[in-house]
SENUMAR-50398 format. One record per residue (C-alpha): residue number from 1; residue in three letters; z negated, x, y negated. Coordinates in steps of 0.05 Angstrom, whole numbers, plus 32768, in hexadecimal, padded with zeros to 4 digits. Each point is the difference from the previous one (the first is absolute). Layout:
N
PT   k   r   up east north
PT NUM ALA    Z    X     Y
...
REM end
This chain:
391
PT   k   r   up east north
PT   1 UNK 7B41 8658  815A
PT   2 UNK 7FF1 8011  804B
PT   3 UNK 8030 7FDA  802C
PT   4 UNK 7FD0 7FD3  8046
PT   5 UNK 803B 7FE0  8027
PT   6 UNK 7FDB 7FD5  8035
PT   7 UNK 8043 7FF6  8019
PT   8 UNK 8022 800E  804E
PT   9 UNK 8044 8015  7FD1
PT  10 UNK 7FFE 801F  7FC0
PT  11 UNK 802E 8038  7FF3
PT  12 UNK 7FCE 803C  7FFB
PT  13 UNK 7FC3 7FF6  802C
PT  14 UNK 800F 7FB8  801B
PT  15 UNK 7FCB 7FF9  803E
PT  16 UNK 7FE0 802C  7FF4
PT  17 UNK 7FCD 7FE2  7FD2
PT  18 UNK 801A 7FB3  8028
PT  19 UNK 7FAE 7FFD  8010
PT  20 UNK 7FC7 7FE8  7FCD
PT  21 UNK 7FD4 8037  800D
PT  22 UNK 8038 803D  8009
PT  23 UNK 8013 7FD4  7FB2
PT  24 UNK 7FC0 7FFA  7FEC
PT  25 UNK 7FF1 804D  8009
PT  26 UNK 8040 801D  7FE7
PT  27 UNK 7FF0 7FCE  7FBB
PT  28 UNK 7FBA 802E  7FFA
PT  29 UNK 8033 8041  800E
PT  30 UNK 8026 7FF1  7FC7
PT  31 UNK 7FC9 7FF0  7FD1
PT  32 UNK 7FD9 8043  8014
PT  33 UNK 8047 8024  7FF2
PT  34 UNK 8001 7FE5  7FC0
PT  35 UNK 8022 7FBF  8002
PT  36 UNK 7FF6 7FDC  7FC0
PT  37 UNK 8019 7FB5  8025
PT  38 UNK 8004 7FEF  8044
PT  39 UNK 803F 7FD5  800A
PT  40 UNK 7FF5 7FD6  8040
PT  41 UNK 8043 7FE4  8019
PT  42 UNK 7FFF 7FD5  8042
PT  43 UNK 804C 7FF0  8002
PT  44 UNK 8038 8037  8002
PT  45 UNK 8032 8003  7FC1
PT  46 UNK 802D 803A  8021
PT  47 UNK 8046 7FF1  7FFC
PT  48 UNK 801B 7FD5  8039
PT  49 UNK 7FB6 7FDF  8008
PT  50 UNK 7FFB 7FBF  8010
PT  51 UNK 7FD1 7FC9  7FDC
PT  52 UNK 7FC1 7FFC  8028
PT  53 UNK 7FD0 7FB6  8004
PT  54 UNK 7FC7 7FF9  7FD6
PT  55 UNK 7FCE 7FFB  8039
PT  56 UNK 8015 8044  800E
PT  57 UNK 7FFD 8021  7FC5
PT  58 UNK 7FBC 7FE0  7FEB
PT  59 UNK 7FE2 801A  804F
PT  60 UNK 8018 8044  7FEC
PT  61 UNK 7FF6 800A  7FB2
PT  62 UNK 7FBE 7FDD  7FED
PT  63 UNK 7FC4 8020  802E
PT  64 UNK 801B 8043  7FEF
PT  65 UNK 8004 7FED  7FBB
PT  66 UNK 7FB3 7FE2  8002
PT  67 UNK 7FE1 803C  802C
PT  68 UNK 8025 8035  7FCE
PT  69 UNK 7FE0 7FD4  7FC2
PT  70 UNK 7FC1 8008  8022
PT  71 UNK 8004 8049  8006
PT  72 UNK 8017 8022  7FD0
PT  73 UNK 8002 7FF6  7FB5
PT  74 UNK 804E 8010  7FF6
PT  75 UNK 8029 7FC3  7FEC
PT  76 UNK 8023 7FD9  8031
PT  77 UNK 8050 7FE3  7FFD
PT  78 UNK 801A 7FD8  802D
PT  79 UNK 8049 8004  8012
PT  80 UNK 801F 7FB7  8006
PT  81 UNK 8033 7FD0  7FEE
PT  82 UNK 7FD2 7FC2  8012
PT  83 UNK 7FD6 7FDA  7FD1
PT  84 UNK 7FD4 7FEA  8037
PT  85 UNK 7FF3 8052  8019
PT  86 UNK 7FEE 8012  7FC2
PT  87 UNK 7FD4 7FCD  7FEC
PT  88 UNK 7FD9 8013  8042
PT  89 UNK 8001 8045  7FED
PT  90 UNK 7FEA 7FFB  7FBC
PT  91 UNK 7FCF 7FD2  801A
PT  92 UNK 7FE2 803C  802C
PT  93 UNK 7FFF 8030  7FD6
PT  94 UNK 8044 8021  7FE3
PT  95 UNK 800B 7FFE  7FB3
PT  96 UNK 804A 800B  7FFD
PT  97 UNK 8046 7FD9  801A
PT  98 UNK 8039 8027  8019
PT  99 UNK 803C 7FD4  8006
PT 100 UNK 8045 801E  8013
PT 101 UNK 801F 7FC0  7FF1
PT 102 UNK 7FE0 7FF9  7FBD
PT 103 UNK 7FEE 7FBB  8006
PT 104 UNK 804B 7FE9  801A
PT 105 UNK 7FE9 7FF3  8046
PT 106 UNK 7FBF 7FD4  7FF4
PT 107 UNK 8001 7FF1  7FAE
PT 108 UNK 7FB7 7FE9  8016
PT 109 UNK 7FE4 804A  8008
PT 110 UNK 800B 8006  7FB1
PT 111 UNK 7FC9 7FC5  7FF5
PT 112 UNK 7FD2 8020  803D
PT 113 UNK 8005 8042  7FD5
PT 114 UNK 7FF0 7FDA  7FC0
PT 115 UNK 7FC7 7FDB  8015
PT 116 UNK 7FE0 803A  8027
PT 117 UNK 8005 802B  7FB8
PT 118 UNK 8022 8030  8037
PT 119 UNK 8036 803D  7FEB
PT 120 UNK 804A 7FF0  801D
PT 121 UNK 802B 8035  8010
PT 122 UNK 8049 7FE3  7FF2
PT 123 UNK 8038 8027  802A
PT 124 UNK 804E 7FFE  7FF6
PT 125 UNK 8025 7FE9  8043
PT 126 UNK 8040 7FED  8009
PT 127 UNK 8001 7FD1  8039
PT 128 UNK 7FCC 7FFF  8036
PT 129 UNK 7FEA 8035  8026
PT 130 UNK 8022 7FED  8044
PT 131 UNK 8045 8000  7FD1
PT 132 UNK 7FFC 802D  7FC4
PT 133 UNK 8020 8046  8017
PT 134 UNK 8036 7FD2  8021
PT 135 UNK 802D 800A  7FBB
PT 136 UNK 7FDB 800D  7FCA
PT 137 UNK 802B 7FFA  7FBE
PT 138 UNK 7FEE 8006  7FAE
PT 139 UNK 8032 8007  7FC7
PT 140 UNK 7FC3 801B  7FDA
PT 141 UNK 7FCA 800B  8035
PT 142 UNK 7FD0 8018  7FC5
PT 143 UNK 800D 7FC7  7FD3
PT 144 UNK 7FFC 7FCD  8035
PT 145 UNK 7FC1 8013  8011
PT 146 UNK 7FDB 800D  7FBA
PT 147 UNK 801D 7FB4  8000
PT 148 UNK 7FE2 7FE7  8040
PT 149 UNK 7FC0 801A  7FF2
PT 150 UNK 7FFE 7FEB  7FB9
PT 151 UNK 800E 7FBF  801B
PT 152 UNK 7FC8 8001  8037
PT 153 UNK 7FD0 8010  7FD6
PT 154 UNK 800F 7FCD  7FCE
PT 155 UNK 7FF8 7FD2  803D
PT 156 UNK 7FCB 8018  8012
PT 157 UNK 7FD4 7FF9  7FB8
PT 158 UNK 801E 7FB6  8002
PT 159 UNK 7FD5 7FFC  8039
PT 160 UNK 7FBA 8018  7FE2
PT 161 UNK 800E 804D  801B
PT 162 UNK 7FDA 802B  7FB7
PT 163 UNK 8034 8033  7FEA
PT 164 UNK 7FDB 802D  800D
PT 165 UNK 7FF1 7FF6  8051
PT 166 UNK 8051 8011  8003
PT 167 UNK 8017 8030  8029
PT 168 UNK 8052 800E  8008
PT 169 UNK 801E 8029  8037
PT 170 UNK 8052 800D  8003
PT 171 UNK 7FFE 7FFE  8050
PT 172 UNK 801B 8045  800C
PT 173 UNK 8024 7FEC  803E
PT 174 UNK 8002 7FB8  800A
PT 175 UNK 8039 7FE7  7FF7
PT 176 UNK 801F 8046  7FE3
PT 177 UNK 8031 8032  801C
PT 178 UNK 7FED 804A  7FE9
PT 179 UNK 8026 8001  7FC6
PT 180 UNK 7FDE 7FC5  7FE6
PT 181 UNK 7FB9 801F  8012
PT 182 UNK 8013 8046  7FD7
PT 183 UNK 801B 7FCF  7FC8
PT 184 UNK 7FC3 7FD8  7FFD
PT 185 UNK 7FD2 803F  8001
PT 186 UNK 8025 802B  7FCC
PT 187 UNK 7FEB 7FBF  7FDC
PT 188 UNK 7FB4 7FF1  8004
PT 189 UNK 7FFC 800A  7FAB
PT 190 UNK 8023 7FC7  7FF8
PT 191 UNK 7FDB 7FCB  802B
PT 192 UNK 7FC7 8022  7FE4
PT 193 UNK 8015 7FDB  7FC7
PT 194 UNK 7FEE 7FBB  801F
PT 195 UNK 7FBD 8009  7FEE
PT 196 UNK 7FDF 8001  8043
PT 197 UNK 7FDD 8038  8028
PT 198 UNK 803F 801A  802D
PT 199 UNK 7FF4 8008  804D
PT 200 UNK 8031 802C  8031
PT 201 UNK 8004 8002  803D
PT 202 UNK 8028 8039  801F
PT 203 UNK 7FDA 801A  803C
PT 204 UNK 8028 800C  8036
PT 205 UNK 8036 7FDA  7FEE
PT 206 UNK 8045 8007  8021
PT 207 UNK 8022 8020  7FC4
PT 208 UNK 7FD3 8038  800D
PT 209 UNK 8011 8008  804B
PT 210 UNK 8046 7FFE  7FE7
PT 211 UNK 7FFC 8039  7FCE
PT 212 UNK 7FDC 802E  8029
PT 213 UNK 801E 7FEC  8049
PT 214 UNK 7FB1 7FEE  8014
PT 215 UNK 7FD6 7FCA  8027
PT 216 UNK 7FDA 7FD8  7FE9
PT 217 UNK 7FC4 8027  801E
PT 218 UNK 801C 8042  7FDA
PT 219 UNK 8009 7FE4  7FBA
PT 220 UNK 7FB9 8004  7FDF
PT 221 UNK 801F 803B  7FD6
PT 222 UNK 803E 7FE1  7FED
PT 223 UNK 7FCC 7FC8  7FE3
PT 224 UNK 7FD8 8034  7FD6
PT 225 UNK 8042 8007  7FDC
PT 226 UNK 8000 7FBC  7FEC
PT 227 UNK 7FBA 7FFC  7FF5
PT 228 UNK 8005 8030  7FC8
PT 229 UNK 8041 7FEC  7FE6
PT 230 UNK 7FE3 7FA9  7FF7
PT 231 UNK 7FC4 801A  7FE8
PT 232 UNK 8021 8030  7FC9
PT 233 UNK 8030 7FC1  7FEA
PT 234 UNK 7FC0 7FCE  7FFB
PT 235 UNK 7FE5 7FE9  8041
PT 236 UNK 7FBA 7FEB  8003
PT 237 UNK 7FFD 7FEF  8045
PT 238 UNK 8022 8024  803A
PT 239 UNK 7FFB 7FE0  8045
PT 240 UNK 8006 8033  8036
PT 241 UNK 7FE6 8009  804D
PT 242 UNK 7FE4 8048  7FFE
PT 243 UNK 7FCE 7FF1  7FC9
PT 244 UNK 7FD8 8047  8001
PT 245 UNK 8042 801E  7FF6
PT 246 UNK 801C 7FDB  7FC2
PT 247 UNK 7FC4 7FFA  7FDA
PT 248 UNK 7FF7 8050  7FF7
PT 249 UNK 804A 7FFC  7FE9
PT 250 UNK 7FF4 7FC4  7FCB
PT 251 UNK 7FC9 8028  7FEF
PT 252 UNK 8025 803D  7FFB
PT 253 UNK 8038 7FDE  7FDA
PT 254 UNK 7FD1 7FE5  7FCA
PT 255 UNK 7FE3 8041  7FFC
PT 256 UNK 8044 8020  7FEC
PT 257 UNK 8009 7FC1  7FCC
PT 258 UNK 7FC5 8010  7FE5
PT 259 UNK 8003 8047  7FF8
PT 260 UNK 804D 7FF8  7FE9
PT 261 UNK 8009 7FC6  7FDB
PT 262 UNK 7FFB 7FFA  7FB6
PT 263 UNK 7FC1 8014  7FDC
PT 264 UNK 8015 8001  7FB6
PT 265 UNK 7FE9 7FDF  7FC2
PT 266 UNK 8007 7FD0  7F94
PT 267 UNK 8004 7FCB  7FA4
PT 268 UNK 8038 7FCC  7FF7
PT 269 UNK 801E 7FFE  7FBA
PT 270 UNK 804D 7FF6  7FE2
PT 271 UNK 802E 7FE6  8031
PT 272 UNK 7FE8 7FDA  8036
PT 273 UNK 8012 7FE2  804A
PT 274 UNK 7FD4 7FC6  8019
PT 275 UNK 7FF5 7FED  8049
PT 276 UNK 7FBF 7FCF  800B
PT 277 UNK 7FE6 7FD9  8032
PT 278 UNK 801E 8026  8037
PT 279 UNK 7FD4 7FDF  803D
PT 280 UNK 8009 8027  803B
PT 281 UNK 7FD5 7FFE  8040
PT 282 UNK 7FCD 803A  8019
PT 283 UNK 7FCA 801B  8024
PT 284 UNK 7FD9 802B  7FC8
PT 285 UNK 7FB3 7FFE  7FFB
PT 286 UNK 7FC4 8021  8017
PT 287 UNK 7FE9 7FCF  8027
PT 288 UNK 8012 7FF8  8050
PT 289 UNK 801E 7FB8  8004
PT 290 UNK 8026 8013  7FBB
PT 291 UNK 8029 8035  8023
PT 292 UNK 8002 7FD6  803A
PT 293 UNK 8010 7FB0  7FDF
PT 294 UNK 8026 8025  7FC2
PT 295 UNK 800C 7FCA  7FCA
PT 296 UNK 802D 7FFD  7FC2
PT 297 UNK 8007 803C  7FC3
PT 298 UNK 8015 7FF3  7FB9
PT 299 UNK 8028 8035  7FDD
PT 300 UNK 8019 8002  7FBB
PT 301 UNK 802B 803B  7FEE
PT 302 UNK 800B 801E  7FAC
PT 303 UNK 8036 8035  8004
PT 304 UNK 8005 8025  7FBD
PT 305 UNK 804B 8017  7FF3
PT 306 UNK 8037 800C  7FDD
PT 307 UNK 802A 7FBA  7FFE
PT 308 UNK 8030 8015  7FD5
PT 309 UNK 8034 801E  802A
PT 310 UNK 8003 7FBE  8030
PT 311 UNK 8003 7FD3  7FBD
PT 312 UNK 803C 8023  7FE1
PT 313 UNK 802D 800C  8049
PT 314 UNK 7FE8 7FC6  8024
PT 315 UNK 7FF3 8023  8038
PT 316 UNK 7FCA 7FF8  8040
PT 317 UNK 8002 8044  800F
PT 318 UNK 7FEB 8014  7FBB
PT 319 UNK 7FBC 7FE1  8009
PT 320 UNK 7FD4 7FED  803E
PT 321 UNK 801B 7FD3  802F
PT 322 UNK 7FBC 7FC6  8002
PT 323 UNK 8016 7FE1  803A
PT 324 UNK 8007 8047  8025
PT 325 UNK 7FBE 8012  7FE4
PT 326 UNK 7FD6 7FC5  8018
PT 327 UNK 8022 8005  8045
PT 328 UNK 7FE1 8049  8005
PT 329 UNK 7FC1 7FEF  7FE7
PT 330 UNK 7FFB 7FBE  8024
PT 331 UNK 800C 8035  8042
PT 332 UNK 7FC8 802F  7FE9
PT 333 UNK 7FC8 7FC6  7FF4
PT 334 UNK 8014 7FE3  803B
PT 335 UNK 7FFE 8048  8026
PT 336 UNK 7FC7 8037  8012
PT 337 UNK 7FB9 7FDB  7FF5
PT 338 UNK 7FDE 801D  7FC9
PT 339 UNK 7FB0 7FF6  7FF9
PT 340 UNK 7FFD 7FF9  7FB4
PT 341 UNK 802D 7FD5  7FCA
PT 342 UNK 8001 8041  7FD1
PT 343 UNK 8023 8023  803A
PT 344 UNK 8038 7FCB  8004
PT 345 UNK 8005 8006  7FB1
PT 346 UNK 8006 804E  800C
PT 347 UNK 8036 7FF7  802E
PT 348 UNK 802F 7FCA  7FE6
PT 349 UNK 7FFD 8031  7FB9
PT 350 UNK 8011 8037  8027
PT 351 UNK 803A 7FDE  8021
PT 352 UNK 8018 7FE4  7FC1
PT 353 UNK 7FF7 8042  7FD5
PT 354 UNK 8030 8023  803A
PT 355 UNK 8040 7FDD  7FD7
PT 356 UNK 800C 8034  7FC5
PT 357 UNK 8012 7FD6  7FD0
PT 358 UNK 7FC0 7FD9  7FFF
PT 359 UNK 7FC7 802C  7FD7
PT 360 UNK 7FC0 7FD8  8004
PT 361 UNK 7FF1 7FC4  8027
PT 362 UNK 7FC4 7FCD  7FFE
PT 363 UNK 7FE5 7FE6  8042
PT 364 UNK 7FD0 7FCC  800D
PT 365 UNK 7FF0 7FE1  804A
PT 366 UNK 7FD7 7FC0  8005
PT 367 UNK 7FE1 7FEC  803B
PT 368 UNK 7FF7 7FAE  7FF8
PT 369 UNK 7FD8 7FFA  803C
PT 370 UNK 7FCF 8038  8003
PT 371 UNK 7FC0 7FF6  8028
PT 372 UNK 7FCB 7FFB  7FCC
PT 373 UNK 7FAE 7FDD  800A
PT 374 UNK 801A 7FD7  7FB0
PT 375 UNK 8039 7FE0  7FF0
PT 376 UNK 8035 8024  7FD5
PT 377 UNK 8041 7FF4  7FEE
PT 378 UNK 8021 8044  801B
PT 379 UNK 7FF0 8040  8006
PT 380 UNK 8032 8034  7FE1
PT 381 UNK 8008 804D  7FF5
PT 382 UNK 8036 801C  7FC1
PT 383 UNK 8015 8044  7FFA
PT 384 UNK 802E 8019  7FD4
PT 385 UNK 802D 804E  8010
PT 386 UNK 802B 801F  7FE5
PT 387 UNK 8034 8033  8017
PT 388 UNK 7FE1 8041  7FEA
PT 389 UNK 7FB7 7FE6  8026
PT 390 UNK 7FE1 7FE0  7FBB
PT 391 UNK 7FD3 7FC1  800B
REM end
């Protein structure tokens, strides 16, 4: 996600891009570097900003957002808080909501979002930009915000939002000192969990001056960093300012998953563990606006093993933890796109065959909603591997 402040004050670039056509222009940049969204913001959310009018932000936001619609084929977001700016946007041309507030400031955006069948990017913020580095404070900064954003987006279906047009971001640095930002990153897995494509957005970000003793003009590497490190823990959207930059190292970093990650391959008999139903959300398929929309996976799991040893001591760590084991492969579905189900079912074996005590495992991945020309009630793959490579 390429970053167009039409603003006079951002904290990176703000004035620089202030005028619709210097906007308009750098919008067609990013897109020709590789941007996969444009996010078009007309209002600053920097800490210590102050809350602009909507008159302004509508002058500002919507013409670039119309004239970039017009000229290139890349999505558009548009960066607001107000219901009224984002219907306008949405209305000329952008196909996604971005709302730092996440619906607190105007609950009307959610319903704007709804009825335009638009995607809403939900963000963590404690307080409001023009107050939230003023004390930022958490007793559990990772479970109050896998709360909040649980929360929002339960607010957000009430309103008509599709699960699936979710988007949840943990606001690395709003409303966060550094320790909470490092916290919150070591963390992505587990808001992973929430079942909703995860969006970071680290680029430039003070922490980064702060670790490295840079400006914000000198921190583009600093940002790479992070890049790798969100998309490694789950990220499917990183929203950065030097787009040619971080888009060779997502690309590089999915390489390495790729190439590293693991490949392995099983019949379920005897003993047995059950997990079914597991509905987690991704962006698999071979088609464009598959990778791009993502929609809900269905895994059920058979793990053949020994039971006995957990049965007679009564013991969790005789056996495989379930819960543990449908966090990790929630994270993996939810993770690198893949282009075919039987790839998925590849992985999620491999993953669940790396636990020794488990010696075959039965894997099946239904995709509920896959875009077929006749009806059909799902679409599925099963494999079944075992430990020593059998199928």
């Amino acid at each position: 996600m390429g970053v167009v402040n039409v603003t006079p004050d951002s904290f990176s670039d703000g004035g620089r891009y202030a005028d619709h056509d210097a906007a308009v222009a750098h919008g067609l940049a990013l897109a020709a570097d590789g941007a996969d969204l444009l996010d078009v913001g007309g209002e600053s959310t920097r800490p210590g900003a102050e809350y602009i009018d909507q008159v302004t932000e509508l002058a500002r936001a919507v013409p670039v957002v119309e004239r970039l619609a017009e000229a290139t084929d890349v999505p558009i977001s548009i960066d607001t808080r107000k219901a009224a700016v984002a219907r306008a946007a949405l209305a000329a041309g952008a196909v996604m909501v971005n709302d730092v507030s996440a619906g607190r400031d105007d609950p009307d955006l959610l319903g704007v979002a709804a009825e335009a069948k638009a995607g809403l990017v939900l963000m963590h913020m404690q307080g409001t930009p023009a107050t939230m580095q003023d004390d930022p404070r958490y007793d559990d900064v990772v479970g109050e915000v896998e709360a909040f954003l649980a929360e929002r987006c339960a607010a957000a279906k009430a309103a008509g939002v599709p699960t699936d047009a979710l988007v949840v971001d943990p606001g690395i640095g709003f409303g966060k000192r550094d320790e909470h930002n490092y916290a919150l990153l070591g963390s992505l897995p587990r808001l992973t969990r929430l079942g909703h494509p995860l969006l970071v957005g680290t680029s430039r970000k003070g922490f980064i001056g702060r670790a490295l003793g840079l400006g914000v003009d000198q921190r583009d590497e600093g940002t790479a960093a992070t890049v790798t490190w969100v998309v490694e823990r789950g990220a499917r959207i990183v929203r950065v300012h030097a787009v040619r930059t971080m888009a060779r190292v997502v690309r590089m970093t999915e390489a390495l998953l790729a190439a590293t990650g693991p490949g392995g391959t099983v019949t379920v008999n005897g003993d047995r563990i059950l997990l079914r139903g597991l509905r987690v959300f991704g962006h698999h398929g071979a088609l464009a606006h598959e990778t791009a929309l993502g929609q809900v996976f269905v895994i059920d799991l058979e793990l053949a093993l020994d039971l006995g040893p957990a049965g007679t001591s009564d013991d969790l760590a005789e056996t495989v933890d379930y819960g543990r084991l449908a966090g990790h492969v929630a994270e993996l579905v939810a993770g690198r796109p893949r282009r075919l189900l039987e790839a998925v079912a590849e992985d999620v074996a491999s993953l669940v065959l790396a636990d020794g005590r488990v010696d075959e495992v039965r894997v099946r991945v239904a995709k509920p909603h896959a875009p077929l020309p006749l009806d059909a009630a799902e679409v599925a793959v099963e494999l079944v591997r075992g430990r020593d490579g059998s199928r």
